[in-house]
C-alpha positions as CSV (number, residue, x, y, z in Angstrom):
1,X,61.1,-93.2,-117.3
2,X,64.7,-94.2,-115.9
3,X,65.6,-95.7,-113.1
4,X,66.1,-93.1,-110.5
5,X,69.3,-93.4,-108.5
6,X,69.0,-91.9,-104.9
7,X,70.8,-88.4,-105.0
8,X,70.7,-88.2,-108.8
9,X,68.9,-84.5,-109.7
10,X,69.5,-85.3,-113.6
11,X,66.2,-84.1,-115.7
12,X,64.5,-87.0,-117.1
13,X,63.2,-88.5,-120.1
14,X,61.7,-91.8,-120.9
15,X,63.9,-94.0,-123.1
16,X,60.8,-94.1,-125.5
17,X,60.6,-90.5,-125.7
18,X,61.6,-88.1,-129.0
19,X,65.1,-86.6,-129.3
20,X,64.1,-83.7,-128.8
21,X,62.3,-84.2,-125.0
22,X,66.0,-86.2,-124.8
23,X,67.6,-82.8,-125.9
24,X,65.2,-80.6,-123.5
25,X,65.8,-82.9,-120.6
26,X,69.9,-82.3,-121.1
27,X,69.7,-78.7,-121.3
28,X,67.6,-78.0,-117.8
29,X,70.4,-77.3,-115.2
30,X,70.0,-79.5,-111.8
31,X,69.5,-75.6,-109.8
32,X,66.8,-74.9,-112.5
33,X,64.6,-78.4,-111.6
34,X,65.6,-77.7,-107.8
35,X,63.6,-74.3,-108.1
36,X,61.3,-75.2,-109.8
37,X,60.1,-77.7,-107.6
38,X,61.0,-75.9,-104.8
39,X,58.9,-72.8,-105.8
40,X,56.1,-75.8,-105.9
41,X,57.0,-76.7,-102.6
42,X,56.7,-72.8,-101.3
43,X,53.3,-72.1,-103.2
44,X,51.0,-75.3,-101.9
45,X,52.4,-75.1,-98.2
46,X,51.7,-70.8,-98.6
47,X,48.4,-71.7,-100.1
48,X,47.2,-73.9,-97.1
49,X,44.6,-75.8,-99.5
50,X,45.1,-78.1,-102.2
51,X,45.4,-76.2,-106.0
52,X,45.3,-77.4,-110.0
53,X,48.8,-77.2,-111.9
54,X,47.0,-74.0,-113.5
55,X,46.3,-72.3,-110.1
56,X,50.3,-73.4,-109.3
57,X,51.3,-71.8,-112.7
58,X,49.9,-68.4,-111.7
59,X,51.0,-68.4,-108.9
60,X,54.4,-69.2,-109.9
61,X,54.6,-66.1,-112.2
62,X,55.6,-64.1,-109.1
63,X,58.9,-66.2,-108.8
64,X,60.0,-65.6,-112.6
65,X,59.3,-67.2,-115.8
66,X,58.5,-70.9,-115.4
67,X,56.8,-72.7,-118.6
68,X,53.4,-75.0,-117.6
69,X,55.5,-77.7,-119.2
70,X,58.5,-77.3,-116.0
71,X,55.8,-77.1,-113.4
72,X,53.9,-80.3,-114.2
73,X,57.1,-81.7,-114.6
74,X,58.7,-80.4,-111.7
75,X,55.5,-81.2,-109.8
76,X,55.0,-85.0,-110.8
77,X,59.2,-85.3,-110.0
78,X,57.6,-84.2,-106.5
79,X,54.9,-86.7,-106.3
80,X,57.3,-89.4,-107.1
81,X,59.5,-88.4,-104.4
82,X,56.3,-88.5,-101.6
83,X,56.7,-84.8,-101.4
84,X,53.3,-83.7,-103.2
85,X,50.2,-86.1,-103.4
86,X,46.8,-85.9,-105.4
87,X,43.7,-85.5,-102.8
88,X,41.3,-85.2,-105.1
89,X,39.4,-83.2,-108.6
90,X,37.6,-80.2,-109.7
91,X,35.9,-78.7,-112.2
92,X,37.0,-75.4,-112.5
93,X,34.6,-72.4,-114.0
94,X,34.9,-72.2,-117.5
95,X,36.7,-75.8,-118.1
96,X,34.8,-79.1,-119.6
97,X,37.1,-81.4,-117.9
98,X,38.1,-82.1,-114.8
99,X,41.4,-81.1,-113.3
100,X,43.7,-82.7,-110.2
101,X,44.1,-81.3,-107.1
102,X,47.7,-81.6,-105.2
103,X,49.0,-80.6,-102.0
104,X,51.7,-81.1,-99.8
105,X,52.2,-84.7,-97.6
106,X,53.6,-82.7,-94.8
């Protein structure tokens, strides 16, 4: 991934990936990525216990139409700014894998 520079809300996309993640990452405006992680933000500290990116995703559906691919996005741009943390896995009903936990740092 690039280099974040302190202040810069660009979307992102690693140098090594298609044209066309290059082309997805250009059209997101910087107040759709703030929301989106914001609405993250809102939905872990409401939920007062750590939840999977699916749990966050429907949840989110009550703040508009956000794809899964926005909301893992938006939430690893969180974890990378110390804002969201992984504390752990689970093994939800009905899944054959195990799936990572996050919650707020603060």
């Amino acid at each position: 991934m690039r280099a974040a520079v302190l202040g810069d809300e660009s979307p992102n996309a690693r140098l090594s990936d298609p044209t066309e993640s290059h082309e997805a990452a250009g059209s997101i405006s910087v107040g759709h990525k703030a929301a989106s992680q914001a609405i993250i933000l809102h939905i872990l500290r409401d939920a007062g216990c750590p939840l999977t990116d699916e749990e966050i995703g429907e949840e989110a559906v009550w703040f508009g139409t956000w794809s899964p691919s926005r909301l893992r996005t938006a939430r690893a741009e969180l974890v990378e700014q110390g804002l969201v943390r992984k504390v752990g896995t689970t093994l939800p009903e009905g899944h054959r894998t195990h799936c990572a936990l996050w919650d707020v740092t603060a």
